[in-house]
C-alpha positions as CSV (number, residue, x, y, z in Angstrom):
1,X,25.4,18.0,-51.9
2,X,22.3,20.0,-53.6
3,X,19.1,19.6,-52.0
4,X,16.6,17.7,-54.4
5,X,14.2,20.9,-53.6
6,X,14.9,23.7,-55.2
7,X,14.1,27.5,-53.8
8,X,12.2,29.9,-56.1
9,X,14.2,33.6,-55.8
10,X,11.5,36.2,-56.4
11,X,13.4,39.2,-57.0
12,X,12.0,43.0,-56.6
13,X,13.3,45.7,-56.1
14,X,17.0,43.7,-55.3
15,X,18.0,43.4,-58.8
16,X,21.7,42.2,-58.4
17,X,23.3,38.8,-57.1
18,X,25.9,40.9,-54.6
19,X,25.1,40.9,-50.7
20,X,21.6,39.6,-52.1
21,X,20.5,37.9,-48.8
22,X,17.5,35.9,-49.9
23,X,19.8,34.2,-52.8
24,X,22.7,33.6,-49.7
25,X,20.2,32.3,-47.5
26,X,19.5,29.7,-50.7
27,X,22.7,28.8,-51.6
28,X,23.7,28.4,-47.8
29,X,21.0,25.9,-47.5
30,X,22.3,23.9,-50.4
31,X,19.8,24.6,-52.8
32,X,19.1,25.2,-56.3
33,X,17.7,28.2,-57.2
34,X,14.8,29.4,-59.9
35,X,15.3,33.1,-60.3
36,X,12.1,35.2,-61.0
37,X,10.7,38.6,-61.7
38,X,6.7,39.8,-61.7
39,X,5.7,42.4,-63.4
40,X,2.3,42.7,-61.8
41,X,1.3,46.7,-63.2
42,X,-2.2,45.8,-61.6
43,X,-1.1,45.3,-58.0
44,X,1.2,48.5,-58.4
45,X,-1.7,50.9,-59.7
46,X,-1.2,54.6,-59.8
47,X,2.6,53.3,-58.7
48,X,3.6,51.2,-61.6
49,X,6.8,52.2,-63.1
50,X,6.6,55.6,-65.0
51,X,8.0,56.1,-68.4
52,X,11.4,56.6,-67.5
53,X,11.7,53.2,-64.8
54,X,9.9,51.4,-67.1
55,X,12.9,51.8,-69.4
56,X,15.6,51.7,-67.1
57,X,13.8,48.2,-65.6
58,X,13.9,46.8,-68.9
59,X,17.7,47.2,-69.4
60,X,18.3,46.1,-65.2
61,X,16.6,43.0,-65.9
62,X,18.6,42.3,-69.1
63,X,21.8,42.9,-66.8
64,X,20.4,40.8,-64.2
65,X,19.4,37.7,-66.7
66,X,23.1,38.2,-68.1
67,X,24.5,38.0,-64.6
68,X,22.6,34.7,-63.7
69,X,23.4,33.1,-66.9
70,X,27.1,33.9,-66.3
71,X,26.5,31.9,-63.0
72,X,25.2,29.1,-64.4
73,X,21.6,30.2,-64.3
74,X,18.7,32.4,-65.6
75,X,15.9,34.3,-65.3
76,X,11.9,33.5,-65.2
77,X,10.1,36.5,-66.5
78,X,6.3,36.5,-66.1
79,X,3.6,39.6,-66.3
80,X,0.5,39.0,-64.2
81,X,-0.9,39.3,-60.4
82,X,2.1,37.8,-58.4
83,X,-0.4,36.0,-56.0
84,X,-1.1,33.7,-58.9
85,X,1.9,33.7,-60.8
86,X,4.7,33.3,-57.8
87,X,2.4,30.3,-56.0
88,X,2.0,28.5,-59.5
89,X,5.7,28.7,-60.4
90,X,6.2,27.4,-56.9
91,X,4.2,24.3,-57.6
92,X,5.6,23.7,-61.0
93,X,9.3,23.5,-60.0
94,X,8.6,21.4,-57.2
95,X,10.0,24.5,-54.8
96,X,10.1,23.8,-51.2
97,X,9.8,27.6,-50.7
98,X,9.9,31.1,-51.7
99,X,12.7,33.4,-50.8
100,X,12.1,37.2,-51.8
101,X,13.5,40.8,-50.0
102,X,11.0,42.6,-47.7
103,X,8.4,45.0,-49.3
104,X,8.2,48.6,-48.2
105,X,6.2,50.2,-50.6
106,X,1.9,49.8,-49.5
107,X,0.9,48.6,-52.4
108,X,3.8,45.9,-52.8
109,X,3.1,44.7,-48.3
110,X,-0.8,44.4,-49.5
111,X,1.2,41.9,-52.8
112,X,3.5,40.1,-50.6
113,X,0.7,39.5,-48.1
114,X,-1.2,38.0,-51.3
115,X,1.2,35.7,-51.9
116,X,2.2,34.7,-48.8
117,X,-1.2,33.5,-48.3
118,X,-1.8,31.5,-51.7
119,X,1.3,30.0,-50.6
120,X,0.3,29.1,-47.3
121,X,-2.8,27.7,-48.7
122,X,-0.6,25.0,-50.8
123,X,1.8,24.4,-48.3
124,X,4.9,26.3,-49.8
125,X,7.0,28.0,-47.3
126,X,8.0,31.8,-47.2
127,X,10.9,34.0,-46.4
128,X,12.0,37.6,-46.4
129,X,15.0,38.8,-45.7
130,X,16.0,42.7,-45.8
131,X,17.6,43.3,-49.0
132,X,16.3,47.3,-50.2
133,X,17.4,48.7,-46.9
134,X,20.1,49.2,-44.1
135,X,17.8,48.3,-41.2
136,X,14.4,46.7,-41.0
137,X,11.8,49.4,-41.6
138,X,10.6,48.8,-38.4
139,X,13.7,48.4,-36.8
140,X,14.5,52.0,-35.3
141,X,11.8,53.0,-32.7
142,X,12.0,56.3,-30.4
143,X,11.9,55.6,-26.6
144,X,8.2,55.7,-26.4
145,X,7.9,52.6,-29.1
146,X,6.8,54.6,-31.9
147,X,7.9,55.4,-35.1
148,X,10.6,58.4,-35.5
149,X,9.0,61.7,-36.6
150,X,11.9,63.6,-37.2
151,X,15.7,63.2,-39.3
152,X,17.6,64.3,-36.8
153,X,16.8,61.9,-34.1
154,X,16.5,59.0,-36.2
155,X,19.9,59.7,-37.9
156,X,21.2,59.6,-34.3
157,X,19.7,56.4,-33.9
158,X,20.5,54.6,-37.1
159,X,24.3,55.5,-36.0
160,X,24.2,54.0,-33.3
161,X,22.7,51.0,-34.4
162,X,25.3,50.6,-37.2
163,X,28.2,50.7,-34.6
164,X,26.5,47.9,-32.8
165,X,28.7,44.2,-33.4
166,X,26.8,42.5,-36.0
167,X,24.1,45.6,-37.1
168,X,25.4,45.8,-40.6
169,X,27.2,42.7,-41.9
170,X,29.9,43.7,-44.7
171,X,28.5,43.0,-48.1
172,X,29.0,39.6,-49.5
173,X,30.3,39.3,-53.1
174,X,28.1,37.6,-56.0
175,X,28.8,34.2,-55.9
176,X,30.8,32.3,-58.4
177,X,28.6,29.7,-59.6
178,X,24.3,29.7,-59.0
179,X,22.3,25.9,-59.7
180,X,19.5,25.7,-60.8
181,X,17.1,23.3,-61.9
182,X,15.8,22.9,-65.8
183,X,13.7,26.3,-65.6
184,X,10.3,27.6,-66.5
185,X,9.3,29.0,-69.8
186,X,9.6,32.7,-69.7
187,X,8.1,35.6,-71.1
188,X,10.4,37.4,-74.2
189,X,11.6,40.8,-72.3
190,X,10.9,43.1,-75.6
191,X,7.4,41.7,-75.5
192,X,6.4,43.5,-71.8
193,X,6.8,46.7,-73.9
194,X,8.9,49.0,-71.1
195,X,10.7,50.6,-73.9
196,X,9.0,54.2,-75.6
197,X,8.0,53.4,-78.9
198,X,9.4,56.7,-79.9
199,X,13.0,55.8,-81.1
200,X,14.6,58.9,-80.0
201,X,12.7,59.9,-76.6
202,X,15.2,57.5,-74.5
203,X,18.4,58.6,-76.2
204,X,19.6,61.0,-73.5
205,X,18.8,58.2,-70.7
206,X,20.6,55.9,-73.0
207,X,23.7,58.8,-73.2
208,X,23.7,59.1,-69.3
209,X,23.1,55.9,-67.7
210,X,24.5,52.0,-67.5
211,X,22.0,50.0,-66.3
212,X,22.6,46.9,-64.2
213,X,25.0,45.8,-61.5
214,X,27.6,46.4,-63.7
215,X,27.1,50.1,-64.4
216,X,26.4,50.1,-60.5
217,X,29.9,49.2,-59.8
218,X,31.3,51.0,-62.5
219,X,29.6,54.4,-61.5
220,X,30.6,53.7,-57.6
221,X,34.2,53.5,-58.7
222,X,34.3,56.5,-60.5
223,X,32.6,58.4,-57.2
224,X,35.3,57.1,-54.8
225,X,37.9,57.8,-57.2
226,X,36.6,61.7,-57.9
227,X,33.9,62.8,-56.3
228,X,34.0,61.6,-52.5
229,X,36.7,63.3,-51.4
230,X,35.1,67.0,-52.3
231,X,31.1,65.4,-51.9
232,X,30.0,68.2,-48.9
233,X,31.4,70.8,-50.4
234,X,30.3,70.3,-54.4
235,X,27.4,68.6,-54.2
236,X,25.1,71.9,-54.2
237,X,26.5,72.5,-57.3
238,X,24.7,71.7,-60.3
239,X,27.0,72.7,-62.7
240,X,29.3,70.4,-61.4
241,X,29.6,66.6,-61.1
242,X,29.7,66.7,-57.8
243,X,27.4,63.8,-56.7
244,X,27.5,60.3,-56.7
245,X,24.2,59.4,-59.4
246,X,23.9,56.4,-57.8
247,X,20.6,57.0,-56.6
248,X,18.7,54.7,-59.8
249,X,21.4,52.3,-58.9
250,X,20.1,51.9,-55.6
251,X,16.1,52.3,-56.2
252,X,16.4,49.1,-58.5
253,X,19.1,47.7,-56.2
254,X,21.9,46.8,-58.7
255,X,23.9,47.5,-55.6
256,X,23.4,48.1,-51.7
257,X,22.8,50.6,-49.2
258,X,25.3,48.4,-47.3
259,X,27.8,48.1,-49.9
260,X,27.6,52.0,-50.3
261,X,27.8,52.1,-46.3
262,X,30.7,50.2,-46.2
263,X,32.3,51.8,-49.5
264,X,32.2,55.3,-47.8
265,X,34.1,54.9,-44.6
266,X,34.7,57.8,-42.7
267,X,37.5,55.9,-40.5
268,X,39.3,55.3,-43.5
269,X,39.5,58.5,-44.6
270,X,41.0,62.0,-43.2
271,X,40.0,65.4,-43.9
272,X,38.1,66.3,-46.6
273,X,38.0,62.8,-47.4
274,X,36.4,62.0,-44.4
275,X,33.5,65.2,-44.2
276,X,32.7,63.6,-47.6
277,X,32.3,60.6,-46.3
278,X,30.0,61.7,-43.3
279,X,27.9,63.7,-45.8
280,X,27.0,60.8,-47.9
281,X,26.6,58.2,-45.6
282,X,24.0,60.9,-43.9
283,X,22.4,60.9,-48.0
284,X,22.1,57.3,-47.0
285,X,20.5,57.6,-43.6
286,X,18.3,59.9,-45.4
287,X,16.6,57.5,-48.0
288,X,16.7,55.2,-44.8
289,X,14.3,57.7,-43.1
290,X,11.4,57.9,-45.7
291,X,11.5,54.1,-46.2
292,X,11.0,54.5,-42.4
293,X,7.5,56.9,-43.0
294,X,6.5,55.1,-45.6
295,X,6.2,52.2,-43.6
296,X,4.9,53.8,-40.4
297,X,2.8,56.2,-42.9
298,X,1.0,54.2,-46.2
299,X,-0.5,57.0,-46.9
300,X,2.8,59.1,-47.6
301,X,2.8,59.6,-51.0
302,X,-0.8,60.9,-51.2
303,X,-2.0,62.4,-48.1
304,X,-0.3,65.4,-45.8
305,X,1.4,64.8,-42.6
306,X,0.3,67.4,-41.0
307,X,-3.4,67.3,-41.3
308,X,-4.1,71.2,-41.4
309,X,-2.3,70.9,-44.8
310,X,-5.3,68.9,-46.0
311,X,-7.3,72.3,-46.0
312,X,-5.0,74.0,-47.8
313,X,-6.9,76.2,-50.4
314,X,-4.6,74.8,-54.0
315,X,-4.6,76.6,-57.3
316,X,-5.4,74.6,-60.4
317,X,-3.4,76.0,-63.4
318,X,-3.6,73.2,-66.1
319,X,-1.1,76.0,-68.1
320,X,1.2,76.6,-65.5
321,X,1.6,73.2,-64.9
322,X,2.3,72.2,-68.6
323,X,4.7,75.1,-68.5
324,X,6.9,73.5,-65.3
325,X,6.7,70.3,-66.4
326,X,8.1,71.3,-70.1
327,X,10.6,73.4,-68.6
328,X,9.7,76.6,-69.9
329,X,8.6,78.9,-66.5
330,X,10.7,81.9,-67.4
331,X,12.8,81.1,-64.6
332,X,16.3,79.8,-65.3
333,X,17.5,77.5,-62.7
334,X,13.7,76.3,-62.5
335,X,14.0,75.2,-66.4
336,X,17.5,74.2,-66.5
337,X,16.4,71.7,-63.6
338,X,13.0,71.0,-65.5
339,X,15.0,70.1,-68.8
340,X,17.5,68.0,-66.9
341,X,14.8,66.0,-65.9
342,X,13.2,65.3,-69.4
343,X,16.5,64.8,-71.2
344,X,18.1,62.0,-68.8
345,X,15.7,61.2,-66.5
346,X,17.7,62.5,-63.7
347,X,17.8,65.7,-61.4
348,X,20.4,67.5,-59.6
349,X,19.4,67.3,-55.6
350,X,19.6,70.9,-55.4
351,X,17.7,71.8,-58.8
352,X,15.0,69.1,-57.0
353,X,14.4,71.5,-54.4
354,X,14.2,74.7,-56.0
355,X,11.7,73.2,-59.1
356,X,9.4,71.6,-55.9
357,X,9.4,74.6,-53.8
358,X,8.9,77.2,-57.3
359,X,5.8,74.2,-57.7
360,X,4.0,74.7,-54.3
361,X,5.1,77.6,-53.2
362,X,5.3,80.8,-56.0
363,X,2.7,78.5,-58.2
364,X,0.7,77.3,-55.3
365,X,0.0,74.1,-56.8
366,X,-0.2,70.5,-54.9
367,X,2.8,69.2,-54.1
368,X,0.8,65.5,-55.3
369,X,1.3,66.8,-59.0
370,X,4.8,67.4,-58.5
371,X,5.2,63.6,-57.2
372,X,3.3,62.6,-59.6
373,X,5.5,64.2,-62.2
374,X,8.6,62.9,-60.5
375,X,7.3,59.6,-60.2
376,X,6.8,59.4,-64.4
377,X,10.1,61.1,-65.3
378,X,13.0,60.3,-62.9
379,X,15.0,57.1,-63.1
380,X,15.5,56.9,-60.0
381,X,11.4,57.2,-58.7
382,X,11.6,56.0,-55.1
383,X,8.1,56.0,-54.0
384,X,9.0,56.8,-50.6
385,X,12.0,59.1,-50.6
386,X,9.8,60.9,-53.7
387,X,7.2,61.3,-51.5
388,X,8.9,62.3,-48.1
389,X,11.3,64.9,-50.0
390,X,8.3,66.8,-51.3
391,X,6.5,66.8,-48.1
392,X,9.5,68.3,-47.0
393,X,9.2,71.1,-49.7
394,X,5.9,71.8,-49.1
395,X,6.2,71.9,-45.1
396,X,3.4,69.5,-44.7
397,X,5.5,66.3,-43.5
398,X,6.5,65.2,-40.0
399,X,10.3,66.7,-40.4
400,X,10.2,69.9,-43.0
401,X,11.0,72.8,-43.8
402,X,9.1,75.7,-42.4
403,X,6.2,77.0,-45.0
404,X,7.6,80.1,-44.6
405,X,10.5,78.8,-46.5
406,X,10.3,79.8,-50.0
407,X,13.7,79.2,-52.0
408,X,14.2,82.0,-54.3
409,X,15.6,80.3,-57.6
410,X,17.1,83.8,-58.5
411,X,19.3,83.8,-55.2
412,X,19.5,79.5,-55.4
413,X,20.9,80.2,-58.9
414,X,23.7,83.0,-58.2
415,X,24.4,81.1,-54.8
416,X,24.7,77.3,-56.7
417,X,25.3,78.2,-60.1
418,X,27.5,81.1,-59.9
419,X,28.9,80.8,-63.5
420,X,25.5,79.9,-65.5
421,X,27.5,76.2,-66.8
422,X,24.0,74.4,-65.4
423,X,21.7,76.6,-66.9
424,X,23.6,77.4,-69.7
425,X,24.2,73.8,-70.7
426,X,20.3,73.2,-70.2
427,X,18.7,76.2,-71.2
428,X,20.8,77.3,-74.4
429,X,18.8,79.9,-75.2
430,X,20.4,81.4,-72.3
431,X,24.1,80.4,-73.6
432,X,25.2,84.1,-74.7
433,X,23.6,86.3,-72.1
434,X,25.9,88.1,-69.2
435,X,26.2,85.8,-66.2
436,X,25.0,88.8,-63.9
437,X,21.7,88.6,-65.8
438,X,21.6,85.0,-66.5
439,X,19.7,83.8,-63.4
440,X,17.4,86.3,-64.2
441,X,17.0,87.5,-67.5
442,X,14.0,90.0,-67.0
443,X,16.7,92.3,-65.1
444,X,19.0,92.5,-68.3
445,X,18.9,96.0,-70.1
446,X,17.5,95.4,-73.5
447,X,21.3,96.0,-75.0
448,X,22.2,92.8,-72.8
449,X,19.4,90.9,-74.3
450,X,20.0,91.6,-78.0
451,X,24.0,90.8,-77.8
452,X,22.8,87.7,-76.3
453,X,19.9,87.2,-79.2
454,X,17.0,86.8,-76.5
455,X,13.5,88.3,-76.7
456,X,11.6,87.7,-73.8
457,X,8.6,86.0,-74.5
458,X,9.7,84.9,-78.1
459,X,13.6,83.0,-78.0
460,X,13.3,82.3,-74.4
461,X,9.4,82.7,-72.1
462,X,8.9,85.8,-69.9
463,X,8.5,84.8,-66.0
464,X,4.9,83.0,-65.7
465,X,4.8,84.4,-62.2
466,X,6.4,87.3,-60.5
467,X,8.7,85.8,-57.8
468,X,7.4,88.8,-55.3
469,X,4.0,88.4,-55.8
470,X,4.3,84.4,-56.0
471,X,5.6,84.5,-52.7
472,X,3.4,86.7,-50.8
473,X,0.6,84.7,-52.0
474,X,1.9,81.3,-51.2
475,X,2.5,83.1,-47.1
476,X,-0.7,84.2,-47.3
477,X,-2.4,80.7,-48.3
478,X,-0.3,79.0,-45.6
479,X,-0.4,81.1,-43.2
480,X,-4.1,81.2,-43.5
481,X,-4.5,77.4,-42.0
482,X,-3.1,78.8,-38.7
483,X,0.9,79.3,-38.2
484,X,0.8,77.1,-34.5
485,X,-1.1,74.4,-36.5
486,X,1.4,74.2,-39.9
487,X,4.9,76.0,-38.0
488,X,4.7,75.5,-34.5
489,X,3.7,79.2,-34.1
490,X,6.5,80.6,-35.8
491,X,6.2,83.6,-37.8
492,X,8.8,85.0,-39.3
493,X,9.7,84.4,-43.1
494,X,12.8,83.2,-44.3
495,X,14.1,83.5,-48.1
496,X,16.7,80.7,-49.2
């Protein structure tokens, strides 16, 4: 029998009804639910969705609201500051208590402590429950008590943890049937606006991406089925569709780090099957390690790990900037990467690295307007695993690469992209032109050039930097805040 007191759900960042432990913990209790979601832009700040999540979170909460409605349900929709909104809904539906996922993200704690206080003050209960992650964010601590400062280690860890009885529960299925009272009167979705008013600027999203838990499943399916098997030895390759793209899936949580856990079991599997396996589940582990800084670290996403890196004398180069972001550098595989990025809202992880390091390193601009970048264009903008991964580029957080790692996009191109298909599919301009030359076109003799009908600097943009030069002054910059202090001493160079 139904408790006469219903629950309010606040959903977040756990946009799906699978292995959703704060609607289980409800429906356990015997209640009935009231499903909500906050759009509070205010609270978010500089960290509100950008462009491209603002579309895919229009289309995830459409899924969603279809979902609870075939369950019997629906879905509140209200724009506002959430420590107003989430306490008043309370109160209006008679709730006995709020049930939401743990916040991660700084500016969504300093929210949820909001709330938790106007509910206090009313006498409304309130309860998290992990939902966004494997573990706890504070769950993994070295052996001195501290947070981990380094992958490695905490990988280790995180194993095993997960091997423990009981760590990670298998994921739960979506239930059947969700009650609810009479609900609330919501907000129209179309009237919050997430969709560009420009018809045509979402159409490649729209050509590369379901939304929802639906498409979640659907493109999880598809990865077992074809890409798993061959995942650690294709997914350097661009050209190829060698990864899983299940990373906007997972920042909006249409589906689980546990279900993908459990999904890609290594003991299940032999061989290739099972390296593939391994290597993704490590992916995993990885996301799990810059929720982990951002929660030891608030200041991630704006301010250097490593201190010295603070001093660090940046260029500012409106024009070079403009010419990165639009994808049109003069370097292939930078571009190619760059236009991947505008057209679906998505990155290859490799084509990630090389854009970042060409960024901070042969541009020597902050890695911040990089993120920042990022954060407006991808679909899949985790705050956190944004901000740790470019740390990482520009050797400034607690676990990254060297600065004297500068990837070479020439070399990253004829090593990743041995046959031009990413760059050529990308940058077409580029289509025709021998793939000896194609990762860099500046080396093609003119004859080259005009069979493939490229001028430099007219059909397709001469390099805005010369790699060499780039380079040595990015050392130089770096090296000048003290090697010990940035490298641990180290002082030889490495090209990737």
């Amino acid at each position: 029998m139904l408790d006469a007191a219903p629950v309010l759900l606040w959903f977040r960042n756990d946009l799906r009804l699978s292995d959703q432990a704060a609607l289980a913990a409800a429906l356990a209790a015997g209640r009935r639910v009231v499903p909500v979601f906050v759009l509070d832009e205010a609270a978010a700040g500089v960290w509100a969705p950008g462009g491209a999540s603002r579309w895919w979170l229009h289309h995830a909460l459409a899924a969603l609201a279809g979902d609870l409605a075939a369950a019997g349900s629906g879905l509140v929709l209200r724009r506002g500051d959430a420590a107003a909104v989430i306490p008043a809904l309370a109160r209006a539906t008679g709730a006995a208590e709020v049930l939401a996922g743990i916040a991660i993200e700084p500016w969504a704690r300093r929210q949820e402590a909001a709330v938790a206080a106007a509910l206090a003050a009313q006498g409304t209960g309130f309860r998290r429950f992990r939902t966004a992650s494997l573990f706890a964010p504070d769950a993994l601590r070295t052996q001195a008590g501290t947070g981990f400062a380094v992958y490695t280690p905490f990988a280790r860890a995180a194993r095993t943890r997960a091997a423990e009885p009981g760590a990670l529960r298998p994921p739960s299925p979506a239930p059947a049937r969700i009650p609810s009272p009479p609900l609330p009167e919501s907000d129209a979705l179309g009237s919050w606006g997430l969709l560009p008013r420009a018809p045509n600027w979402a159409g490649g999203l729209r050509r590369a991406w379901v939304p929802g838990a639906a498409g979640a499943r659907a493109r999880l399916a598809a990865f077992l089925a074809d890409g798993l098997a061959d995942y650690a030895a294709r997914r350097d390759l661009p050209g190829q569709e060698g990864t899983s793209r299940l990373s906007p899936h997972l920042h909006f949580g249409e589906i689980s780090p546990a279900e993908l856990w459990f999904a890609a079991a290594p003991e299940a599997a032999d061989g290739t099957a099972a390296r593939g396996a391994e290597k993704f589940r490590a992916e995993l582990l990885w996301r799990e390690f810059a929720l982990h800084l951002l929660w030891h670290h608030p200041d991630l996403p704006e301010q250097p790990l490593r201190g010295a890196f603070a001093r660090l004398a940046w260029r500012r180069d409106p024009a070079a900037l403009a010419a990165w972001q639009r994808g049109q550098t003069g370097i292939p595989l930078v571009d190619a990467g760059m236009r991947e990025l505008w057209q679906t809202g998505w990155m290859h992880n490799r084509a990630r690295m090389v854009v970042a390091s060409f960024l901070v390193k042969h541009l020597l601009l902050p890695w911040q307007d990089g993120a920042a970048w990022f954060h407006d264009t991808l679909v899949d903008a985790d705050l956190a695993a944004n901000a740790a991964s470019w740390q990482w580029v520009a050797g400034c957080g607690t676990d990254a690469a060297p600065y004297f790692r500068v990837f070479n996009p020439v070399l990253q191109g004829r090593k990743f992209d041995p046959d031009g298909a990413y760059v050529r599919r990308f940058v077409p301009e580029l289509a025709r032109l021998d793939t000896p030359f194609l990762h860099a076109p500046w080396e093609a003799p003119a004859a080259a050039l005009a069979r493939a009908g490229v001028r430099l600097g007219r059909e397709y943009p001469a390099p805005i930097v010369d790699l060499p030069a780039g380079r040595a002054r990015a050392l130089a910059a770096f090296a000048a805040l003290g090697a010990g202090t940035v490298a641990g001493g180290a002082a030889a160079e490495a090209v990737a």
